[in-house]
ChimeraX commands (.cxc) that place a marker at each C-alpha (Angstrom):
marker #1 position -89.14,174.95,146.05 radius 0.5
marker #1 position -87.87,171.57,147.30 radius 0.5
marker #1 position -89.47,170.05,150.33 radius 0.5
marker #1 position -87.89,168.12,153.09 radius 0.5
marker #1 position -89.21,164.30,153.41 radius 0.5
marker #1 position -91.98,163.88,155.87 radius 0.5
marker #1 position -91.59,160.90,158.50 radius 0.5
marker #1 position -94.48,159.50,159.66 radius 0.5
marker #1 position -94.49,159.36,163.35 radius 0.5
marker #1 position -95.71,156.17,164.56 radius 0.5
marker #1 position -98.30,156.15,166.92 radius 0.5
marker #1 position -99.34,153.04,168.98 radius 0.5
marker #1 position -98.16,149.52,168.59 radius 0.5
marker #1 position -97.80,147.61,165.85 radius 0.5
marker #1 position -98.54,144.68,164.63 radius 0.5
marker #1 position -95.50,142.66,166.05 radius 0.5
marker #1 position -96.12,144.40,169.20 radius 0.5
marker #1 position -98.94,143.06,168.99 radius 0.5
marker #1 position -97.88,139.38,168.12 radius 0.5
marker #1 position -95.04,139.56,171.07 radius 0.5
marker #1 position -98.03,140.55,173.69 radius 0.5
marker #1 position -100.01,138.09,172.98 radius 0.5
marker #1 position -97.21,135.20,173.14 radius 0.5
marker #1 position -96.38,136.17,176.58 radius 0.5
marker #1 position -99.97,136.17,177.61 radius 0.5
marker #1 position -100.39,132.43,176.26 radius 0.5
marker #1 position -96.66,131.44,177.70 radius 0.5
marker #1 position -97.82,132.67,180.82 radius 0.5
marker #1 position -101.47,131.31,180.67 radius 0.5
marker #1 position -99.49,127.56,180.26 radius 0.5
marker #1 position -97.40,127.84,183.20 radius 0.5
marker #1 position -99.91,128.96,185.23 radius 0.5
marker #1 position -102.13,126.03,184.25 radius 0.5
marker #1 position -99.11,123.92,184.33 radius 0.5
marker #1 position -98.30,125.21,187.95 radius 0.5
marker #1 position -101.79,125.25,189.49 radius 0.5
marker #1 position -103.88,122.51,187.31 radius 0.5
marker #1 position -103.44,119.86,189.88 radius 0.5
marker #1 position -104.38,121.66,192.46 radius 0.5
marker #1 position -107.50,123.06,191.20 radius 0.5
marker #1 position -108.41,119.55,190.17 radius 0.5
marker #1 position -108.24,118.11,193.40 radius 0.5
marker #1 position -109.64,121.20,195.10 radius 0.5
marker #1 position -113.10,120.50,192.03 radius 0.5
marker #1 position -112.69,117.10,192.53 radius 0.5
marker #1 position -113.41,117.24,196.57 radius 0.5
marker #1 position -115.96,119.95,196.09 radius 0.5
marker #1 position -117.60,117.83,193.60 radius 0.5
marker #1 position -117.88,114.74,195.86 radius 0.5
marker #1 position -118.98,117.09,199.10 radius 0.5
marker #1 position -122.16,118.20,196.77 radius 0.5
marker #1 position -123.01,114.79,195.75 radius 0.5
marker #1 position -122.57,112.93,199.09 radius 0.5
marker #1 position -124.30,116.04,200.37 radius 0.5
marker #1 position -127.09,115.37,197.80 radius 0.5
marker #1 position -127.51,111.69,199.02 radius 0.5
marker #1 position -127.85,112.71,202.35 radius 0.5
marker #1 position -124.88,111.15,203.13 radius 0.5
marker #1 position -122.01,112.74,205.50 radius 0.5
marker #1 position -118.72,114.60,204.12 radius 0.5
marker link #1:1,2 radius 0.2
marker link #1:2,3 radius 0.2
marker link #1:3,4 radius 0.2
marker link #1:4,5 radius 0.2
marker link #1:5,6 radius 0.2
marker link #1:6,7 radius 0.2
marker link #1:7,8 radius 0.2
marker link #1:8,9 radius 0.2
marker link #1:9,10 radius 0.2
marker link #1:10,11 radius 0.2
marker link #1:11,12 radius 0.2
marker link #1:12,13 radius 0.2
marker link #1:13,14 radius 0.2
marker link #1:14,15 radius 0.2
marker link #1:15,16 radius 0.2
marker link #1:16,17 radius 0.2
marker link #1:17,18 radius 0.2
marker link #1:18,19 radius 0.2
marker link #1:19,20 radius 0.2
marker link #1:20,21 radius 0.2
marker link #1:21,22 radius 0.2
marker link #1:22,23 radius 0.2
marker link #1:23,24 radius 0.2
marker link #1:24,25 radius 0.2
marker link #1:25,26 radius 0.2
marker link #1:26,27 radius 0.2
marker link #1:27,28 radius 0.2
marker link #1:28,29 radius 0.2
marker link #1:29,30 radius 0.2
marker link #1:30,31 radius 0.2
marker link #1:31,32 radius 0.2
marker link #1:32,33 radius 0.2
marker link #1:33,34 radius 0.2
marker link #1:34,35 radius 0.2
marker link #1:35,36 radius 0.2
marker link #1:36,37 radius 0.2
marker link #1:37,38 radius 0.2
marker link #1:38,39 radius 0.2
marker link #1:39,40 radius 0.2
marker link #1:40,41 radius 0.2
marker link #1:41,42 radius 0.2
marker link #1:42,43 radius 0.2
marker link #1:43,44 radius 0.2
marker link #1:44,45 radius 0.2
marker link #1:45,46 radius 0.2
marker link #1:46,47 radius 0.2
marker link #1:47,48 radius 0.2
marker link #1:48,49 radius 0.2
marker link #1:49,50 radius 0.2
marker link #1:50,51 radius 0.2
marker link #1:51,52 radius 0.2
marker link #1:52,53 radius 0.2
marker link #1:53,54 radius 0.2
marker link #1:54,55 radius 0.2
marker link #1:55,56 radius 0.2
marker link #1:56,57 radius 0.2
marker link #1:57,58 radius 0.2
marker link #1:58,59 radius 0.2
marker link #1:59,60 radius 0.2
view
C-alpha cells in the first residue's frame, strides 16, 4: 500500500520571522531616539538643574 507524502503544517513563526520583527523593532527604536533624544535631554537637563538649585536653596 503506497502512502501519500505528509506536509508538515507549519505552525508559528519562524526563525526569519523572527529576525524581520526584531529589525523593525530596533529601526524603529533609532528613529524614535533620533526624533525625541534632544528633547528629552533638555527636558533631564532642566529637571536636573531645578533639583540641584532646589537643593542649594537657591530659586528656579
Amino acid at each position: 500500500m503506497l502512502r501519500k507524502p505528509q506536509h508538515r503544517r507549519q505552525l508559528g513563526a519562524s526563525m526569519v520571522e523572527y529576525a524581520i520583527l526584531i529589525a523593525v523593532i530596533a529601526g524603529a527604536a533609532l528613529a524614535a531616539v533620533n526624533l525625541f533624544g534632544p528633547k528629552l535631554s533638555e527636558a533631564f537637563t532642566s529637571v536636573g538643574n531645578k533639583v540641584t538649585n532646589s537643593a542649594n536653596g537657591g530659586s528656579q
